[in-house]
C-alpha positions in Angstrom: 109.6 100.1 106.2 108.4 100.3 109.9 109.3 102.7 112.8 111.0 101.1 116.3 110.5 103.0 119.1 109.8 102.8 123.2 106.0 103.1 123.6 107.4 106.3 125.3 107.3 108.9 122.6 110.8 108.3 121.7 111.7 106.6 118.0 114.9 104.8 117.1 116.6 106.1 113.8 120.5 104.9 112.7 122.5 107.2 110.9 123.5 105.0 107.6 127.4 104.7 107.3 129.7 104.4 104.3 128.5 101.2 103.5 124.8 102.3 102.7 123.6 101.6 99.6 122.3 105.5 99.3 122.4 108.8 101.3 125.3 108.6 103.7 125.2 110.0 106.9 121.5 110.5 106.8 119.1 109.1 109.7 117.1 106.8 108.6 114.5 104.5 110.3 114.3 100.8 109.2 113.5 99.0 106.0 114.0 95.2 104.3 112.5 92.9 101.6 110.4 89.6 102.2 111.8 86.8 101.8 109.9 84.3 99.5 106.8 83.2 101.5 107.6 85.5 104.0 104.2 87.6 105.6 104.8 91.1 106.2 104.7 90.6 110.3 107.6 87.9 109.7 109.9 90.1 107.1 109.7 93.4 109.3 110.6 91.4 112.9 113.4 89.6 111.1 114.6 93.0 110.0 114.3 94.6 113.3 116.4 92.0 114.5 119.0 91.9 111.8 119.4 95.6 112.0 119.0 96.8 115.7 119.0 93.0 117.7 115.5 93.4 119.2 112.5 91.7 119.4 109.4 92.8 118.6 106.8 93.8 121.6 104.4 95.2 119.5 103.8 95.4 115.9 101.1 97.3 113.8 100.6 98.3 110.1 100.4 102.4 109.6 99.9 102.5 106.1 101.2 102.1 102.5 103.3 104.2 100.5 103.7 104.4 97.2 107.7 105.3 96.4 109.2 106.7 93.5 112.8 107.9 93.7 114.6 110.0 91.0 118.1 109.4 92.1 119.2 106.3 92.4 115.9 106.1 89.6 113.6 103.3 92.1 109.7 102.6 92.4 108.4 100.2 94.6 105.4 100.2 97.7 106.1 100.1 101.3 104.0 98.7 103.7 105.1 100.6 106.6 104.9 99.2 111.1 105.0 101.1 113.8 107.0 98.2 115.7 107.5 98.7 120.1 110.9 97.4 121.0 112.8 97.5 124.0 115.3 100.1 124.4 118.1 97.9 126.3 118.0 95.4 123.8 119.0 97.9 121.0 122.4 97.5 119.2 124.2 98.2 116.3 123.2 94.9 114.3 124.6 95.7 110.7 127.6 98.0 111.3 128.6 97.5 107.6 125.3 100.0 106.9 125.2 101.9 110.2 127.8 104.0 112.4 125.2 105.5 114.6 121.9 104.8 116.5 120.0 107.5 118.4 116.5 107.9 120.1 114.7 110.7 119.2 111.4 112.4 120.0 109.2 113.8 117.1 109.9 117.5 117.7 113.8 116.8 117.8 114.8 114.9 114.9 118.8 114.7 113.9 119.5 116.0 110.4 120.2 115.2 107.8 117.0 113.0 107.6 116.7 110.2 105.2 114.9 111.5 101.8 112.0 108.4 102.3 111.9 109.3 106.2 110.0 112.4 106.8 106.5 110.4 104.4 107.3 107.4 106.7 107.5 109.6 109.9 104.2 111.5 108.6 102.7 108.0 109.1 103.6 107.3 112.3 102.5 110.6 113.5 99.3 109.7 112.2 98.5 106.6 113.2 99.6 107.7 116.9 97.0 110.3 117.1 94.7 107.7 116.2 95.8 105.5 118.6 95.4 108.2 121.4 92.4 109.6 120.1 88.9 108.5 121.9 86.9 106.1 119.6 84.4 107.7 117.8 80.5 106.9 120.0 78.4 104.6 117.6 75.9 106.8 115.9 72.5 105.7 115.8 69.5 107.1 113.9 
């Protein structure tokens, strides 16, 4: 799973079409599968390309979730990126999943939302605190 967005505070989601293997007309972020031998880093900017047409700029691991759906019945972990990518580079790359691509701040989300998206976006939220957090002074004793 990973996050695009603009290094701006804005995040890319698609709205997943007819052709979506679940949840129709929800927004949704990004996801994929390796390919065998395939690192993480590799899978998720070959996805990011297949499904919006942009490079990465910047990639980093956010966490791991552990997902268990009831409906289609599905268990499986996500390692989850936030992933930087140029917003004139976005298109539509797999129209037969997608009819829509939007970019959205955190505190106006489209709706419907994606049932996995909310955990995922939870993460990102997260992990950009951290990132604009001050580092912690070493502690001696």
């Amino acid at each position: 799973m990973f996050v695009c967005h603009d290094g701006r505070g804005r995040i890319l989601l698609a709205r997943r079409g007819s052709g979506a293997r679940d949840e129709a007309g929800s927004w949704d972020s990004g996801a994929g599968a390796l390919e065998f031998g395939e690192s993480f880093e590799t899978a998720v900017a070959r996805e990011v390309g297949e499904e919006y047409g942009a490079d990465v700029l910047e990639l980093r691991q956010i966490g791991v979730r552990n997902v268990v759906r009831r409906e289609p019945p599905s268990h499986w972990v996500a390692v989850v990126f936030a992933v930087e990518v140029d917003p004139a580079a976005v298109r539509l790359g797999e129209p037969h999943k997608f009819d829509g691509l939007g970019w959205f701040t955190l505190d106006a989300l489209p709706h419907p939302l994606h049932s996995q998206l909310p955990a995922t976006l939870e993460l990102f939220r997260s992990s950009a605190a951290a990132a604009a957090a001050p580092a912690d002074p070493v502690r001696r004793r």
